[in-house]
C-alpha positions as CSV (number, residue, x, y, z in Angstrom):
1,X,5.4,12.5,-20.0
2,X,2.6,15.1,-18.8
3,X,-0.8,14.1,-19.7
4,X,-3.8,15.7,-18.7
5,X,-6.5,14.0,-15.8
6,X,-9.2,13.8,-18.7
7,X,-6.9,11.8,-21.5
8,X,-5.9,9.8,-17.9
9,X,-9.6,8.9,-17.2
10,X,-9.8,8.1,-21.0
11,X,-6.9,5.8,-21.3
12,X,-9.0,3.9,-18.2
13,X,-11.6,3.8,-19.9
14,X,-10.3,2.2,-23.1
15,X,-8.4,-0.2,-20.8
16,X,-11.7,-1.3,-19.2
17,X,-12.8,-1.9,-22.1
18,X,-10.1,-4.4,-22.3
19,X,-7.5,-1.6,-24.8
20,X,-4.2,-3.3,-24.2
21,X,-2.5,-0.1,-25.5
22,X,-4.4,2.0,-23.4
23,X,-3.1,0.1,-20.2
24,X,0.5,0.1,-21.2
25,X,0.3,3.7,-21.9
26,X,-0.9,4.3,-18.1
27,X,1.9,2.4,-16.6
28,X,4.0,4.2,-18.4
29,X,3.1,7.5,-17.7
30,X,3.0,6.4,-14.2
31,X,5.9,4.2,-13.9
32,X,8.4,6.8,-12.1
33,X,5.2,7.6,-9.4
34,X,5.4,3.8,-8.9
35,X,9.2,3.4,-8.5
36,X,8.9,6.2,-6.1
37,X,6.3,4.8,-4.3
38,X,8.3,0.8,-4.9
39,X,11.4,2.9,-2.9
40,X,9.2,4.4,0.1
41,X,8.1,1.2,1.1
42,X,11.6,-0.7,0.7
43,X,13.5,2.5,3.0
44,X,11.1,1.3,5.6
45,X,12.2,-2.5,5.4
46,X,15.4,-3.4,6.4
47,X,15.6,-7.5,5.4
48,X,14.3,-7.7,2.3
49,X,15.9,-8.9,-1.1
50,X,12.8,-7.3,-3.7
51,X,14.7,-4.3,-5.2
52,X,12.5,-1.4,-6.3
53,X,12.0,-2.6,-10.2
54,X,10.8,-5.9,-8.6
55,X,8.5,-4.5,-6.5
56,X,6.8,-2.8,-9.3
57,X,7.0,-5.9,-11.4
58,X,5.3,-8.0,-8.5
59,X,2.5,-4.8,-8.0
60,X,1.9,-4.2,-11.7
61,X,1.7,-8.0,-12.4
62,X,-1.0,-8.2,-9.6
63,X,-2.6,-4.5,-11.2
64,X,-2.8,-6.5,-14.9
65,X,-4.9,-9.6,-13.4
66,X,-7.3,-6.7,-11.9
67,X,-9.7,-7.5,-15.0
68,X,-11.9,-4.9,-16.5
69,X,-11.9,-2.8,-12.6
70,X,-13.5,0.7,-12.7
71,X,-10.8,2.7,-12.9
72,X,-11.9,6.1,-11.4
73,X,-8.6,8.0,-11.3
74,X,-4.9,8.7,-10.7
75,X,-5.4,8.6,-7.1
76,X,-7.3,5.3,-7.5
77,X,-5.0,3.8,-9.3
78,X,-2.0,4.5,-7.0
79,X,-3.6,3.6,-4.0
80,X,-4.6,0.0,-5.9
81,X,-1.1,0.2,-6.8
82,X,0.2,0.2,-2.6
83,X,-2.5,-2.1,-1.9
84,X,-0.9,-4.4,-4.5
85,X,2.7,-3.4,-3.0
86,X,1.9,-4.2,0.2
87,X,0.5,-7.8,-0.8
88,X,3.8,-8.5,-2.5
89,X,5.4,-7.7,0.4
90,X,3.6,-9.7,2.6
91,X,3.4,-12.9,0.2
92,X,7.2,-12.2,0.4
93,X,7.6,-12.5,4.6
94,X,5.2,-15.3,4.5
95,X,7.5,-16.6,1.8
96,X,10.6,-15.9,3.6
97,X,9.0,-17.3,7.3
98,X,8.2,-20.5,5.7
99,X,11.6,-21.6,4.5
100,X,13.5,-23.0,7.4
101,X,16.7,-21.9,6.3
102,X,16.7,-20.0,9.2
103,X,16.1,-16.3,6.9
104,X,15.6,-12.9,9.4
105,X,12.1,-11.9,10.1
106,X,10.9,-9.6,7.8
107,X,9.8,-6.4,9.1
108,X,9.0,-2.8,8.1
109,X,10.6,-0.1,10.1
110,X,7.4,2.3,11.2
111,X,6.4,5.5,12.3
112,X,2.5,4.3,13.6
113,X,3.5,5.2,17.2
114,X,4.1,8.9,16.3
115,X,7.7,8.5,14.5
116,X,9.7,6.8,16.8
117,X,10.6,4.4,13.8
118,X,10.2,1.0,15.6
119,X,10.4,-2.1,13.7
120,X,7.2,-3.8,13.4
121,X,6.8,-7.9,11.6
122,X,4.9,-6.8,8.3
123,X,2.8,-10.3,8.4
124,X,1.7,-8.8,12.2
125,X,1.1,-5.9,10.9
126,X,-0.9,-7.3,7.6
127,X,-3.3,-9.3,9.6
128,X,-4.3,-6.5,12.4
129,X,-4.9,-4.5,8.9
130,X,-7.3,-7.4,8.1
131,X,-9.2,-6.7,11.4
132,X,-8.8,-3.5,11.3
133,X,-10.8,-3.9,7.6
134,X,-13.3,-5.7,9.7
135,X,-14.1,-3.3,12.9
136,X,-13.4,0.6,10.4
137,X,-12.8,0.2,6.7
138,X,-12.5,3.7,6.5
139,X,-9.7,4.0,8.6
140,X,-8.1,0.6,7.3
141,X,-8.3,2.5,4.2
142,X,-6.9,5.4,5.8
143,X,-3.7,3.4,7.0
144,X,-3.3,2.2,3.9
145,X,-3.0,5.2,1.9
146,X,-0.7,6.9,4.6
147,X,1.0,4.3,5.1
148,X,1.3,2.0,2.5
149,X,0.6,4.5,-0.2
150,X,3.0,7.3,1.0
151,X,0.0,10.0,0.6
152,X,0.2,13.4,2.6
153,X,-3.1,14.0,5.4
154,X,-4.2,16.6,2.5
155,X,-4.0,13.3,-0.2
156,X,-5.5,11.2,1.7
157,X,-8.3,13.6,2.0
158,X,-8.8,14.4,-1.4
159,X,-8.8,10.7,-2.5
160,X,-11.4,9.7,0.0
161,X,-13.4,13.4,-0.4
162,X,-13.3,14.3,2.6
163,X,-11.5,17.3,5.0
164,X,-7.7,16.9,6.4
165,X,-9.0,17.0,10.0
166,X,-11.0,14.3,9.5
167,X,-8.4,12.1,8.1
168,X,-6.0,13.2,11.1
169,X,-8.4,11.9,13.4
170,X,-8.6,8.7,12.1
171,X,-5.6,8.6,11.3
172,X,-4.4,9.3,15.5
173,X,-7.2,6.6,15.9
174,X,-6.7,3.5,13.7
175,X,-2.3,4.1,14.9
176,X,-3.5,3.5,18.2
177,X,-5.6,0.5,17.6
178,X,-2.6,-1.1,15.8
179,X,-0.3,0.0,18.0
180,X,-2.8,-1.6,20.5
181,X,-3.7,-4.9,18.6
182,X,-0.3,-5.7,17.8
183,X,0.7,-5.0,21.6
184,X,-2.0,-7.8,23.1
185,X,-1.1,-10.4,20.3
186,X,2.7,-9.9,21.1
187,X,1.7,-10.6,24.5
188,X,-0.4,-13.8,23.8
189,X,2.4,-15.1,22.3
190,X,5.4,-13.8,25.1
């Protein structure tokens, strides 16, 4: 189902507005986008019992209680939608850490270090975001779309209007203060 970016930015509109109709029609049209998205992020993660549909559930759940939100675009929209993701997620190893039935850490396998594909503890990784959000927002938003969001550099770029070199740079930049962050609080705690 092909639908144009103006009847897109219309059917956000109407659901703004508080259209129902409009709203089911948009997760809909971008249901498949979200499964594929739903199925990046669960590759990554090796301990996890959310299949994709749930994921999607959990993100378009969280999406609906978004009341009345300007909806600018597609892009917009997705990268709520891997915001949302990656809170399900998270609420899911915080979940799974609290029960002492003795459950695996959850973690995400990741390629922030340049693609050697090391696991990483998603709540770590969550709450060096949150700083991150604090110190660069631009990058933490950066991270998130990459990362979280699955976008390409040239994505990226377009969603936050600006060039591809750009986003590489901070992109090099907010890896390495992660990488760096999550290094000196695994050390605090060794």
């Amino acid at each position: 189902m092909e639908h144009g970016t103006e009847e897109v930015r219309a059917l956000m509109a109407a659901w703004r507005k508080g259209d129902e109709t409009a709203r089911d029609t948009l997760f809909e049209l971008f249901y498949e986008e979200l499964r594929s998205l739903s199925a990046a992020l669960l590759r990554r993660e090796g301990n996890i019992s959310l299949s994709t549909g749930d994921l999607v559930s959990e993100a378009v759940i969280r999406l609906v209680a978004l009341d009345r939100i300007d909806w600018q675009d597609k892009a917009h929209f997705m990268v709520l939608a891997a915001r949302m993701m990656r809170r399900v997620l998270v609420d899911h190893a915080r979940k799974k850490s609290a029960n002492k039935r003795g459950h695996y850490r959850v973690t995400l396998i990741t390629e922030l270090n340049g693609g050697a594909g090391e696991a990483m503890d998603l709540q770590r990784l969550d709450e060096a975001l949150i700083r991150l959000q604090g110190i660069d927002p631009i990058r933490a938003e950066i991270v998130e779309l990459r990362y979280f969001g699955g976008l390409t550099v040239e994505e990226t770029a377009k969603v936050l209007d600006t060039s591809a070199s750009s986003v590489k740079r901070s992109w090099r930049a907010a890896r390495a203060w992660l990488l760096a962050a999550l290094e000196e609080e695994r050390r605090s705690f060794d």
